[in-house]
Structures are given as structure tokens and as C-alpha cells.
N, C-alpha and C positions, 0 to 999 in steps of 0.2 A: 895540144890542148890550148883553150883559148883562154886568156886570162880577163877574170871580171875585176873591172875598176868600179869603187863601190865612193860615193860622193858625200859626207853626210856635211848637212849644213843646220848647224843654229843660231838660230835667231835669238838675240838678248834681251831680252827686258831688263827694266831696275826690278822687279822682284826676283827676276832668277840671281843676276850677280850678287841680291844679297842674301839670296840663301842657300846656295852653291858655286862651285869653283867649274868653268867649262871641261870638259879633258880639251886637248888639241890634237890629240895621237888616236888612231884606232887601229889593231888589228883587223887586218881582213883573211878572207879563206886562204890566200896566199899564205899566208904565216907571216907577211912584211908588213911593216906599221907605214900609215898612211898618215898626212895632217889634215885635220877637220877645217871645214870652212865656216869661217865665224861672219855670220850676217847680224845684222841689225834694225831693228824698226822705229819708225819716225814715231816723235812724241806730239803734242798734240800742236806746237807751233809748227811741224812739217820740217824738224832737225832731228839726226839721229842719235836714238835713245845712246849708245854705244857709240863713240866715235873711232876710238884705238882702243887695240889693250896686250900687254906686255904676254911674248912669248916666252917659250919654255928655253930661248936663248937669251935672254934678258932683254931684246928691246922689241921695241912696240910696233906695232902692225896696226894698217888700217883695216877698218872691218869693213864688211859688203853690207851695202842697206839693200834690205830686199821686205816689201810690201805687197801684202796679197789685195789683188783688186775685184769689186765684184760687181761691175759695172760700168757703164762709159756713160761721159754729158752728153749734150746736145752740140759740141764740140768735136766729140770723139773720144776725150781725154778721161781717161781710169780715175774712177770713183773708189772711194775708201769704203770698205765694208760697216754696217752699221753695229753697232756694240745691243740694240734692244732684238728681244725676242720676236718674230712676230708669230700669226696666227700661222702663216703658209710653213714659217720654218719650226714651230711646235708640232705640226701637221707629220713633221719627219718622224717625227719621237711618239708623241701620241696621238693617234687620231681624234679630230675631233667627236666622229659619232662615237667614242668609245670614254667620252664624258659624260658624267652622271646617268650611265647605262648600265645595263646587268652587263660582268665580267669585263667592266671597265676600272674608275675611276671615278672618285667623289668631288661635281666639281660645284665654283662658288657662285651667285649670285650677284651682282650690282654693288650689297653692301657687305658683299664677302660671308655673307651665310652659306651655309651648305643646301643645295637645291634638292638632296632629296637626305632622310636621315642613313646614317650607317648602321648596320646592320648583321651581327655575325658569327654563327657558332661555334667558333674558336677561338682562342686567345689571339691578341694584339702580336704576342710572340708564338712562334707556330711550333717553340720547342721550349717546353715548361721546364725542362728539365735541366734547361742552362742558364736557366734567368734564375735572379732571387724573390722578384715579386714581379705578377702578373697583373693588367689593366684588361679586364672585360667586358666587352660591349655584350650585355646578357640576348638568347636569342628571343626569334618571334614567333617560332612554332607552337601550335599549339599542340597542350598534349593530353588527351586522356578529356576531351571535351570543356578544358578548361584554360584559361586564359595563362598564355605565359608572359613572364616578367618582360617590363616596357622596354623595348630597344635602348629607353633612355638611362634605365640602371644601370650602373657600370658597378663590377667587383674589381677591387684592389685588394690582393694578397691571393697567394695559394694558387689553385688552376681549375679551370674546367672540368679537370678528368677524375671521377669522383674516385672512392676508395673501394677497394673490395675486399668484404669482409673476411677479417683476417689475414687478409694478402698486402696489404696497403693499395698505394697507384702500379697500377699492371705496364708494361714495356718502359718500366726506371723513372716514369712521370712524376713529380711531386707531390700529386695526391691535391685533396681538398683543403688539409690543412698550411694555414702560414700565417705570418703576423707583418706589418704593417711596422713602419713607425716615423712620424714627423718630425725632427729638428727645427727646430725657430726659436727666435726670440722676439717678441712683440718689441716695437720703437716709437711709439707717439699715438696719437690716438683716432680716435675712428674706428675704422677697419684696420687699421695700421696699431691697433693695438691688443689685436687678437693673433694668435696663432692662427687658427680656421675660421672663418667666416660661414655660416649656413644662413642663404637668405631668400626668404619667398616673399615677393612685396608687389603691391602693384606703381611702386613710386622707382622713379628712377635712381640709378645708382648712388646719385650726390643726396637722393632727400630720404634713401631708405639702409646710410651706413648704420652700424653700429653705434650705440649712445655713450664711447668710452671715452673721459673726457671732451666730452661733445661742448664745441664751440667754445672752449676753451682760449685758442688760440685769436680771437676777437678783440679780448678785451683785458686788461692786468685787472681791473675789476672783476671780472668773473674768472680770472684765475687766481685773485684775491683768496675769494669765498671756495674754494675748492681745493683740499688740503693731498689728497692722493695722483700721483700719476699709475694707473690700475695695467696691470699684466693679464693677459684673460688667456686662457689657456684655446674654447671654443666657446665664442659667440652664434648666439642662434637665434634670429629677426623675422618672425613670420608674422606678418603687417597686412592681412586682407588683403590676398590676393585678387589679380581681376582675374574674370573668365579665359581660357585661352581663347573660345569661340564664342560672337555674340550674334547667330542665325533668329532673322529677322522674315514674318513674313511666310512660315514654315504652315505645314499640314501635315497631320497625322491617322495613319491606321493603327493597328495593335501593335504590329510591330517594326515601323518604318518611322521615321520623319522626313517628310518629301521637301523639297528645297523648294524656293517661290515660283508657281506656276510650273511641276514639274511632275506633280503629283498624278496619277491614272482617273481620279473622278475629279481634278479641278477643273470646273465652271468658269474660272474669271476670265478666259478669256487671257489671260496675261503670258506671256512670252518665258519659255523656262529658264531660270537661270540658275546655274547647279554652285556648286561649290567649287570656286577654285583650282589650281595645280598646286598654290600655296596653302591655301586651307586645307587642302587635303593631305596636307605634310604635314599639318597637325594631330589630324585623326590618332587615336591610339585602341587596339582594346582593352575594353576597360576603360575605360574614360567615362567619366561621371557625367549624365545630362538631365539637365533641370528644365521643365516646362514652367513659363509664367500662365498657366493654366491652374485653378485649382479645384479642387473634388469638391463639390458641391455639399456633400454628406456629412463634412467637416465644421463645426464652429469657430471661425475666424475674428480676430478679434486684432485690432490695430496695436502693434508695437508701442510699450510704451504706457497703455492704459489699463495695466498691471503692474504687479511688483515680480511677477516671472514671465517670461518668456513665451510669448504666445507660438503653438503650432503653426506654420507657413503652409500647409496644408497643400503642396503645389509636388503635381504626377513627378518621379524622376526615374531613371532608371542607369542602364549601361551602353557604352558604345561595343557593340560587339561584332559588327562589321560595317561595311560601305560598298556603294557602287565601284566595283573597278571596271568598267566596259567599255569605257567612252576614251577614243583615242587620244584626246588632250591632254587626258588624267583629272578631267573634271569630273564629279561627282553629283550624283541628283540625289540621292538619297540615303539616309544613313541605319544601319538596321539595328535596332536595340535590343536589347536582354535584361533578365528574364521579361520581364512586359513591363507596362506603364502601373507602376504605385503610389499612391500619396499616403504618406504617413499620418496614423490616427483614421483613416476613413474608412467608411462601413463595411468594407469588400476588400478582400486581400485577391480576389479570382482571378487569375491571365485572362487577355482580350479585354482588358478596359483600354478608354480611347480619350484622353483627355479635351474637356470641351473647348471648342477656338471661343466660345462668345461668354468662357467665364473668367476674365483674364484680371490676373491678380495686380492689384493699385498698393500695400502694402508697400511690401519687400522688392518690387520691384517696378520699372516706368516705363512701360512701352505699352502703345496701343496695337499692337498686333500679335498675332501668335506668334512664341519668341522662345528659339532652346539657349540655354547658356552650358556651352561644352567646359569641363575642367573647371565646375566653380563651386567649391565644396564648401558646408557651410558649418565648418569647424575648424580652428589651426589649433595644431599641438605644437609645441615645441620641441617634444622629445615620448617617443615612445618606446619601451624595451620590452620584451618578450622574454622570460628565463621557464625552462620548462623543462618538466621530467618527463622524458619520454623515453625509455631505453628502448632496441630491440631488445623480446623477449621469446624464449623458449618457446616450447608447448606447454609447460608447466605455470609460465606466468613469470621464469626466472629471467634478468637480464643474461642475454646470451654472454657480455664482453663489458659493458659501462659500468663500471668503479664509484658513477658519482649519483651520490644518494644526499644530498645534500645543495638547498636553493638558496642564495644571498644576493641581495637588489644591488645594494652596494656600498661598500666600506670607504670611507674616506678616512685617510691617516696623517693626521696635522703632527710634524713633528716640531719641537723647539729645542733647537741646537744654544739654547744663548746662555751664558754662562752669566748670568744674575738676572733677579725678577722683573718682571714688568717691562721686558725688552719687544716685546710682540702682542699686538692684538690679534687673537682665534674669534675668527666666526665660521659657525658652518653654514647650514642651508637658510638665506634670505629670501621671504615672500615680500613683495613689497607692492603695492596698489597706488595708482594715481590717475587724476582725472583730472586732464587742464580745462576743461568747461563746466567741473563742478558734477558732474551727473552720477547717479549714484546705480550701482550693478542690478541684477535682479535678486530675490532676496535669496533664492537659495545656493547664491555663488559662495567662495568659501576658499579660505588658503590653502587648508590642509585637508585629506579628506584620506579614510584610512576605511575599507570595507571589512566588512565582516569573514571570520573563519578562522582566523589566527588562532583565535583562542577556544576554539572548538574541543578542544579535547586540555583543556588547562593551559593552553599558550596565552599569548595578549596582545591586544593590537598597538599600545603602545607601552615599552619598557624603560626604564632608566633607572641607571645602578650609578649616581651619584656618590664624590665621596664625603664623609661627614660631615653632618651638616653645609654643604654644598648645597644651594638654588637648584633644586630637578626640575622645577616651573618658575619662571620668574616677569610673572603679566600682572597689566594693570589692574584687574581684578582678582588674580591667585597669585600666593607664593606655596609651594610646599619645598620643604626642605632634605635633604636624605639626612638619614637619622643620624644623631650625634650625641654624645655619652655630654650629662648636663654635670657642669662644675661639682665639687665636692661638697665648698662651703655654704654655710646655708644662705639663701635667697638667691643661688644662682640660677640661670633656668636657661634653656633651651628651646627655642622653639621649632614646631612641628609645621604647620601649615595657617595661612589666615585667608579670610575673602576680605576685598578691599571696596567698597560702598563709597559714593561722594553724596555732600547734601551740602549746595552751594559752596561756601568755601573749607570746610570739614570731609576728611575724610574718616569713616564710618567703618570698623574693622570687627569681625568675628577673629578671632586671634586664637589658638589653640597649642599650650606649653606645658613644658617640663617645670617645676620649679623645685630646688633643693630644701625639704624643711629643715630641716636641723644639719648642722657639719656629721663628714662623714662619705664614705662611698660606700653605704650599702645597699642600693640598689632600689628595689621598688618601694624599700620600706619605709624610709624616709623621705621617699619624693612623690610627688600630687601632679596628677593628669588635671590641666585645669582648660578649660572653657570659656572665652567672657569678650566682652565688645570694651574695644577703645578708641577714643578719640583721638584724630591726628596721630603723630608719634611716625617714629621712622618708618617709616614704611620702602625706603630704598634697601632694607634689611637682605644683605646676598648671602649673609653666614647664620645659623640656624643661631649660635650661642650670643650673639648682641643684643643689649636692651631693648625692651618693647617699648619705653617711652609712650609721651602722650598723657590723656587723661583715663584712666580703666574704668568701665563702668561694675557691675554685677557679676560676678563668674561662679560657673559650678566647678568645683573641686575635690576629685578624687584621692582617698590617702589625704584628706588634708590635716594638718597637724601630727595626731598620734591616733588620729581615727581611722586607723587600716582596714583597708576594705568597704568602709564606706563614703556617704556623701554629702559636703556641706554647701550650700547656699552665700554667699561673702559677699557682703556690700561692698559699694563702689570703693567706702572710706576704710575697707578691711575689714568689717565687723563681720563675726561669725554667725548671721541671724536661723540657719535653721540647719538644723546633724540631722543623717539618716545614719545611726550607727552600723557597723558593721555585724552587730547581735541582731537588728532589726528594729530597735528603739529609734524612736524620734526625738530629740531633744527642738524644741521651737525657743530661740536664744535670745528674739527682740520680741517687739510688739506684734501680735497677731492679731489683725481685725478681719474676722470672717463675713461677709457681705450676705451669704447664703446661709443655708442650714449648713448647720456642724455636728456630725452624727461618729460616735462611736461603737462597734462591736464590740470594744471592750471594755474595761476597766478605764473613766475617763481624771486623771488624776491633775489636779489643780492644786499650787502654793498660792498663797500672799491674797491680796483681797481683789473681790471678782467686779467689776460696775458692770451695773446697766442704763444701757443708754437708749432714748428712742432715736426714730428712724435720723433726725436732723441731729445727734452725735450729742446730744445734750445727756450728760448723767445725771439719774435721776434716783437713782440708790446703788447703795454697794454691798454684797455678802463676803463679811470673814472670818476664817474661822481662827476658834480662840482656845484656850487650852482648856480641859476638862471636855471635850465632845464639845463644846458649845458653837454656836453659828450664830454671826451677830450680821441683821439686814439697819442698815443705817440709809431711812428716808435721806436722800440730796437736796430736796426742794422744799419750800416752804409750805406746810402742811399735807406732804406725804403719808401715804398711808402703804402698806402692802396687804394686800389681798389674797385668801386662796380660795378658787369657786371650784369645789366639790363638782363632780364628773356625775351625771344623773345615773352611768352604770354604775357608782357603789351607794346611790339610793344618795344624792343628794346630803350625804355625810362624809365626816373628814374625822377621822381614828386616828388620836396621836396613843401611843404606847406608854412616853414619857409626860414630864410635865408641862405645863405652858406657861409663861410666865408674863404677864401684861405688864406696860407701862405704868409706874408708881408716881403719884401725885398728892402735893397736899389739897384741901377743898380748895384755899383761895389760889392756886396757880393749875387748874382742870382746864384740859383747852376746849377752846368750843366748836363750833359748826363743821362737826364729825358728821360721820355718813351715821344714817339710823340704825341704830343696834349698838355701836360701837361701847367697848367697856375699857374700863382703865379698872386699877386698885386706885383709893383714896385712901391714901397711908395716916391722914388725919381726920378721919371721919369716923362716928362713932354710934352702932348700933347695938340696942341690948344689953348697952354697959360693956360691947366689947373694941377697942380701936383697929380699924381695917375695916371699909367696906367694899366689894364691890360695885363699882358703878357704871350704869348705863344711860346712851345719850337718847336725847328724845327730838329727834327733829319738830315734831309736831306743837312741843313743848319749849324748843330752844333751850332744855336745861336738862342736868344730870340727876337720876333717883338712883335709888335702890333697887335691888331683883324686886320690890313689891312696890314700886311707881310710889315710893314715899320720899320725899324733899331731905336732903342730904345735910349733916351738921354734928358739929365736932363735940 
């Protein structure tokens, strides 16, 4: 039998000696150990890496330098192999036609982009069931006549392989379901001071970071003025994006946009030129495209010269395919979906053709027919979907889903701090600015809460405040949640106020509790009141602190001891008008009725009544006096009162009781009465008897008797 001698030789490097021991012995199929031949290779001065090294006898051996060569000079003399890849020797491993090809490999461009996108209906890991969370390039099929999700979506968590009802994931796959979760901790600011960053902008990296302590690091002065280093859990920057595509120079049918000069009825005479191999790496479907075309049929009206938002009135529609025929991968044409629309205009019909010679100068600056691909003309920052959708029965019953119940979202601020005022809590800030001054359209808005909530008794906005707690606390409202008002009396409580400016006054509808009298018994001692004050705290956060200020007028319910009804209270307290709670009105100050004042009922008057004419002068007063009597006392100098009989009781005036005229001696009778007028002359004497009636005679300027006889004592 022949014996095989078996040579093994290695070669040392310094990274093997440091991170293994050589053997120097090998068994061979003999069964006899053999010693290994230790080579060594030159470093880069052309000395060997290894020059001795100590044997399994203790002393030292020289090694063999042994250098693989992969080439000769111009001399003859062996060349050192080169350490860079090249094309010829990648060429061993991967072909080159088998870069950026079907059932190749994804390869990169000039600035290291990807030359054509990836693409793929399977997970990233091709066994879900060994991973704990899956990366998904979503696919591009479509399915069922409708656009599948963009190559560019990627799902993170859970797998491809959906569930089946009942069963879970089928052959031990992990199903649809998984969770996700990010560790970090934010360190400075920028981007560098969020967890995630989400950003759509058309500004490059450095001008479109995150505004988190922004430019702070400038200046001690503006890190002066700036009290927080802010931790953001996700930042989210959607800054007017551009278009991805700006096709220039285009024509259109109902359902094509034909690239310049490319078009099947173009005239110009001009040479085709299609789109790109990189523009057509843009392509997506479903991709939003905008004509600078707009519908004629539409009222346009320049941005700007309203207070909302004028229609753009310009055809758009969908990218829903493209030319793929052309062996460069260029494209001439792009095919749209459903067809060409402009919002607001007279015709919703398929087969409109947007016109080239109506080209929009508004919104947008180009003089020719011009599509803009990917340039949508709304940024959200955040949109969420929560929806009841179960599978159900044929009954209408969920077959299997538990969850019968929708909530947007709970945020839970906890305070671990072991004494007060160690944390400031804010929750949701809106906050608006505009570094050129310009003001929004008018029906922009911070908050905006639609209709249905409360459709069957719910509400669109709730807050369960605890007492006396700020539920609203704006420049023009407070309302307060309700709060049990002090015991003693004048304490109060307040409920809600609107807050008014008028220069440098602020103007308050104010609405409170107030305690009349000591005691907690409840409504029956306390007055619901009403009333405008001036200035006065108005930073008021707890319902039970002084109203301050100056109070003007207020209506008060329960005021005093008048339960159940309503008083009227001057500014300076005075109780000027009761609606009692029997239904009596007591009127407590001065009442001047400017109108008529008309009673249905019984209208009952104390103390003495004036009358005054229309310029407030009195001019007599009626009061009444004991015994029935009614005493009218002339104000003016030669006053008289008068009553002029109503021609329906026939030009007469029936008194019941008696009348009693003014009593006069003859030398003090006053004169230049109205004619007719009578007094008594208490010393005048007819017949032998003293008392006479007397009458005035204007014609005469003197007083007689009933028989026009001259008067004397």
C-alpha cells in the first residue's frame, strides 16, 4: 500500500497570531502525527510578517515566507496581488448582467442610489416564524382592479401571511399580528432631539431639521432667552413639499399625457423626447397629477384677494400606468385614471381633455402645458383611522371581535413628585405664527370638532373638572366646574364670566354664587347673581376667589330672604326693584317711566305723586291725606288744575261727594284767572249773610257774585 504524505502549510498574519494559537502537529490517515509547515507573509515594507516562533520543543524556528504572486513586470519579476475588488474579479461572483435585472440583484448609481426600486411579496426574512419582527417592502400587484400599496410602504411588525379565521397564521407563521417598539433617548436638539423624525420638505436636510431648540447652539444669548432643553418623543415636519415630477411641454387626450413631441396627433414638428430611465423610476400608481390647465367653467379668482381660499380650478387626476415598450426603459407616455377633473367645474363626465391654451398664471408659472407628478395640495401631519368594522354573521352578529367600543386617544400625565408645584402639565398645544405678518384665510381654525357625537345625548366637547377648577380658561371665557360656595355669609363662588376690553378696561359679564346670610343650607340662603364688573381679577383659576373690581348692576336670584324670586341691585348695593316670589313687584328707588304706564290691575301708590312736564320741571303734586281726602298742590306760580269733561258723558263732570274751592278774604282774591274761575270769599257779604261765592270775569278783570254784582264785605 502506498503511503500519502499530506503537507499542510500556514501562512501567518498578525491578525491570526492574535486571535489563535497555530497547531504545529497533524494527524494524517496514517494514524502518525506529522509537523505543520509555518509560512509567512511580507508586510507592507517587503519584511516578513512572522519571522520565528517558538516550537512545541521550546525553541524557536525560522518560518518560511511564502507570497502568492499574480503577475510579472516588464522585467519578468512577480507582482503582489492587489488588495481592491475589480469589475473582472466581481464578474467571478456576480455577473454583471445580473445587476439591477429580474432575478438578479439591486444595483447603485454614480451617487449610490438604487437604479431601479425594490420590490417584493414576501418578507425581508423568508421565515416569519423565526424572526421577532418583520421589515416589508409591500407588493405591486394589483388586485381586484384596484391599485395596490406603493412599493415604497414598508410594514414593520408582524408578517405578510394573514390569519385565518379561527385558525390563526396556517404552517406555524406568525400571523398578521405584532408590536413594534423603539428605545432611544433624545441628546440635543434638532433632529437630535426627537426619538423619530417624520419629514416631507422640499428644503434640504440642514434647512428642513426639526425646530427643537433650534439655533440655540449660536449664541448664549439666544440660549439666554430659551429656559427648556425639550425631549420629543416623534417629531413630524411636513413643509410644502415639491413635486417629485415637473413635465414640461406635455399634450393630452382623455386618457394619456403624451411627453413633448411624442404625442400620435402632434403637429410641431418637434423630435420625441420621452421620459427618462430615471424618471420613470419615479412613476408610481396612484400618483397624483396636476395639469397647469384650468376648466374654463370655473370662477378663478387670484390668491389672496379674499379672506378664503379661492378654488385652483386646474384638471387632475391619477397615474395609473405608463408606457413600458421602449427598450431603454424610457417612456412616452403616461396613462391616467379615472380621467381628467377639475374640482368645482360644470361637468364631472369621463373624456374631458384639459385645454393647452388655458394655462393657469395663479398657482402656478410656466408657459407651457405642464403636469406636476406627486404634488398634492394639502399636508397633514397626522392622520388616524379607528373604525368599527367587525366580520359579521348573516344575522348582522359579529362572528369573533369583542371590541364594541372607539377611543381617539388617551394621554396619561402621571406626577410621581412628592410635594406641590414640582411639574408643569400641559397637554394638547395649538400654536400659530407667521414671520411676514400675513394673516390665514378666515375659516382656518385650531380646533375643529364635527358633528354626531352628541346625536343621541353624547357631546362634542366634555370636561369633568374638579371643583371649582378652570374647565375654560381664555381670554374671553372662564367657566368653572362647579364648587360648593363658603358657609359664611358674603362668600361666593363663581360660575362662569365673558371677558370684553374697552381701551384699557376690562369689561366682565360675571355670573356667581353668593352666601346671604351664615349657614350651609343650600339654595335657600344663596342668590344666583348676574352683573358686569369692571377690571377685577380676571386671572381668577379657582371658582371660590374674589371677583374684585368695580360691580356695576346685577340681577339676583334668592336675593336676601326673597326666595324664589328676583331683584334688580345697584351698582352701590341698593335693592331698587323685587319680583317677589308670590308674584308682587315691590319698585324700591325712584321709578321714571318715559312711556305710558298701564296697569291691569289694582294700581296702588304711597306718599305724594308730582307731575312733571315733558323738560322734568314739576309742576303740581297729588297727596293723599287722611279722611279719603286728595290734596293737588299747584308747583308754579299761578297754577291752576283743570278737568275737561269727555264730550261722551255730554260735556259734564258728576262728582258724588262735595267740592271744596279755595277760601279767600275780598282784599287778598287773586287775579288774572282763566274766565269762569270761582273761589269762596270767606269775607264777603250778601243778604246779610258772610260767604259768598265768587266768580272771575276776564272781560271785566274783576270778581262778582253768581248775579255779576260787585263784591263787599
Amino acid at each position: 500500500m502506498l503511503k500519502k504524505h499530506i503537507l499542510f502549510g500556514v501562512l501567518l498574519s498578525g491578525s491570526a497570531l492574535a486571535s489563535t494559537t497555530v497547531p504545529q502537529t497533524y494527524r494524517s490517515s496514517d494514524n502518525q502525527y506529522h509537523a505543520v509547515k509555518i509560512t509567512s507573509g511580507l508586510n507592507a515594507s517587503g519584511n516578513p510578517v512572522v519571522n520565528a516562533y517558538k516550537g512545541n520543543d521550546g525553541q524557536w524556528h525560522p518560518t518560511t515566507v511564502q507570497v502568492q504572486a499574480c503577475g510579472l513586470d516588464a522585467d519578468g519579476h512577480p507582482t503582489i496581488c492587489s488588495d481592491s475588488v475589480t469589475s473582472s474579479l466581481l464578474a467571478n461572483y456576480i455577473p454583471i448582467t445580473e445587476i439591477g435585472s429580474v432575478n438578479g440583484v439591486a444595483g447603485l448609481d454614480s451617487v449610490g442610489q438604487l437604479t431601479s426600486p425594490i420590490s417584493t411579496t414576501s418578507g425581508l426574512w423568508n421565515n416569519p416564524a423565526s424572526v421577532d419582527s418583520i421589515v416589508r417592502i409591500q407588493p405591486t400587484v394589483v388586485d381586484s382592479g384596484r391599485w395596490a400599496i406603493d412599493p415604497d410602504g414598508i410594514q414593520v411588525g408582524g408578517d405578510f401571511v394573514a390569519d385565518v379565521q379561527g385558525q390563526g397564521a396556517p404552517n406555524g407563521a406568525r400571523g398578521s399580528l405584532g408590536s413594534e417598539r423603539i428605545n432611544c433617548h433624545p441628546y440635543g436638539n434638532y433632529d437630535a432631539g426627537a426619538c423619530l423624525v417624520i419629514a416631507d420638505t422640499a428644503q434640504g436636510r440642514e434647512n428642513a431639521r426639526m425646530g427643537i431648540g433650534a439655533a440655540l447652539e449660536q449664541s448664549t444669548s439666544l440660549l439666554a432667552n430659551y429656559e427648556d432643553f425639550e425631549n420629543v418623543g416623534i417629531g413630524v415636519n411636513m413643509a410644502s413639499a415639491a413635486a417629485r415630477l415637473v413635465l414640461s411641454g406635455v399634450s393630452y387626450d382623455a386618457t394619456h399625457v403624451w411627453m413633448p413631441g411624442c404625442g400620435p396627433t402632434d403637429t410641431s414638428g418637434k423630435s420625441c423626447v420621452p421620459l427618462t430611465k430615471a424618471q420613470v423610476a419615479q412613476l408610481r400608481d396612484g400618483m397624483t397629477i396636476t395639469t397647469n390647465s384650468y376648466d374654463p367653467t370655473i370662477t378663478r379668482v387670484a390668491p389672496g384677494s379674499s379672506k378664503t381660499l379661492p378654488v385652483n380650478g386646474l384638471y387632475h387626476a391619477f397615474v395609473s400606468d405608463w408606457d413600458k415598450t421602449q427598450a431603454d426603459g424610457s417612456s412616452k407616455y403616461i396613462i391616467i385614471g379615472p380621467g381628467w377633473i377639475a374640482y368645482g367645474g360644470a361637468s364631472s363626465a369621463a373624456q374631458q381633455i384639459p385645454d393647452t391654451t388655458k394655462l393657469d398664471t395663479y398657482w402656478t408659472a410656466y408657459n407651457t402645458p405642464t403636469v406636476l407628478l406627486g404634488a398634492e395640495n394639502k399636508d397633514f401631519g397626522q392622520v388616524e383611522q379607528i373604525e368599527y368594522n367587525p366580520a359579521l354573521d348573516a344575522s348582522g352578529v359579529p362572528t369573533s371581535s369583542l371590541a364594541h367600543k372607539l377611543e381617539y386617544n388617551e394621554v396619561n400625565m402621571v406626577n410621581y413628585a412628592l410635594q406641590d408645584y414640582m411639574v408643569s402639565v400641559h397637554g394638547l398645544t395649538m400654536a400659530y405664527s407667521a414671520p411676514n405678518s400675513k394673516k390665514p384665510t378666515s375659516d382656518s381654525y385650531g380646533v375643529f370638532v364635527a358633528g354626531g357625537f352628541g346625536g343621541s345625548g353624547g357631546s362634542l366637547l366634555r370636561l369633568t373638572g374638579d371643583g371649582g377648577e378652570a374647565e375654560i380658561n381664555a381670554n374671553g371665557l372662564k367657566l368653572f366646574a362647579p364648587y360648593s360656595v363658603g358657609s359664611d355669609a358674603g362668600n361666593n363662588a363663581e360660575i362662569a364670566e365673558f371677558i370684553g376690553q374697552a381701551d384699557g378696561n376690562h369689561i366682565r359679564m360675571v355670573s356667581w354664587l353668593n352666601r346671604e346670610n351664615s349657614g350651609a343650607n343650600g339654595w335657600t340662603n344663596t342668590s344666583l347673581n348676574l352683573g358686569g364688573w369692571i377690571d377685577g381679577t380676571i386671572e381668577n383659576t379657582k371658582a371660590g376667589t374674589a371677583l374684585g373690581g368695580s360691580p356695576l348692576a346685577r340681577i339676583s336670584w334668592d336675593y336676601g330672604t326673597n326666595l324664589g324670586g328676583m331683584d334688580l341691585i345697584a351698582n352701590n348695593g341698593t335693592d331698587i326693584l323685587s319680583l317677589k316670589g308670590d308674584g308682587s313687584t315691590n319698585a324700591l328707588g325712584a321709578l321714571n317711566a318715559a312711556g305710558q304706564l298701564s296697569a291691569n290691575a289694582n294700581f296702588v301708590m304711597r306718599g305724594t305723586q308730582y307731575f312733571q312736564t315733558s323738560d322734568g320741571t314739576n309742576q303740581f303734586s297729588a297727596s293723599p291725606a287722611a279722611n279719603g281726602n286728595l290734596v293737588f298742590n299747584p308747583l308754579q306760580s299761578g297754577g291752576q288744575f283743570t278737568i275737561n269733561a269727555q264730550t261722551s258723558v255730554g260735556n259734564s263732570l258728576t262728582v258724588s261727594g262735595q267740592i271744596t274751592t279755595g277760601s279767600y278774604a275780598l282784599s287778598s282774591l287773586p287775579t288774572g284767572m282763566a274766565d269762569g274761575s270761582h273761589v269762596w270769599c270767606n269775607s264777603c257779604v250778601l243778604n246779610g249773610i258772610k260767604g259768598v261765592e265768587a266768580y272771575w270775569h276776564s272781560s271785566a278783570n274783576k270778581w262778582t257774585d253768581g248775579q255779576n254784582n260787585s263784591l263787599s264785605e
